[in-house]
N, C-alpha and C positions, 0 to 999 in steps of 0.2 A: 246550606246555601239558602238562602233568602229567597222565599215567592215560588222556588223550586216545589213542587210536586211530588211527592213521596211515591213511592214503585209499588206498582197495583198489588194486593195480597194476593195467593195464585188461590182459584174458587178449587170449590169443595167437588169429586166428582159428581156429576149428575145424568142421569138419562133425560134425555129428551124427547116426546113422543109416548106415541103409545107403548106400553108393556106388551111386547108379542116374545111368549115363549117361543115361537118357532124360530126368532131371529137369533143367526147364529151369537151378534155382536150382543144381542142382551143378555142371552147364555154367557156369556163370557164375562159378562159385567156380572152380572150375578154369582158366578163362580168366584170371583177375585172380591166381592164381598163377603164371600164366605170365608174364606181364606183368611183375608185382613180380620174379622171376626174371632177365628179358630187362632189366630195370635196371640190376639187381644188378651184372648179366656185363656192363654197359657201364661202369657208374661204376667198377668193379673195373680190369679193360682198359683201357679207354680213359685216365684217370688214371694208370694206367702204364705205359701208353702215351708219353702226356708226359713224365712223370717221366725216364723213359730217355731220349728226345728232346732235356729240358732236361738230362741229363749227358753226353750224348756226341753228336754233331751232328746237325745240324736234319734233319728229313724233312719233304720237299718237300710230301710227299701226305698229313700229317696230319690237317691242315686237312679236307680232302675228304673223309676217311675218317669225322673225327668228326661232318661236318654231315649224311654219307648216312646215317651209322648212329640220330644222334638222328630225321633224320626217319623212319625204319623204327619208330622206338621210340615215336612219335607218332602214326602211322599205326596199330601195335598197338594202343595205348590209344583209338582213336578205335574203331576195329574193338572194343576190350572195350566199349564205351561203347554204343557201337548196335545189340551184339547182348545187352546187360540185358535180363534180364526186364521184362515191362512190368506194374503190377499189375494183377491181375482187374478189368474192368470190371463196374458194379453190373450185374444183370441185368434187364431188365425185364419183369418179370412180373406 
């Protein structure tokens, strides 16, 4: 459509403010950068990991390598998961 306006690209996360490790919500930010990180370094590795595997012969221990590494990476995300912040409970007053 003509003259229309294209839909805003969605921004990158970012923290706002100062860096205060005590703050539960920056922990949590921080946590879930590690995480997205500990991904990264698997899909990255691990994928050529294989790649190399599938060019030049088999290894025995891949298999093993990639099921203990995704459950560590599972584990992380459950661990980011249940230590989120929880929101304020109302107060009764």
């Amino acid at each position: 459509m003509i003259g229309a306006e294209p839909a805003p690209s969605p921004m990158p996360i970012r923290w706002y403010g100062p860096a205060d490790p005590n703050d539960p919500t920056y922990r949590h930010f921080d946590r879930i950068v590690n995480l997205t990180l500990h991904a990264a370094l698997f899909a990255a590795i691990n994928s050529g990991l294989w790649v190399i595997q599938g060019i030049r012969h088999p290894w025995d221990h891949l298999n093993r390598l990639t099921l203990a590494w995704a459950l560590l990476l599972v584990i992380h995300g459950s661990v980011v998961l249940l230590l989120r912040p929880r929101p304020d409970s109302p107060s009764a007053s």
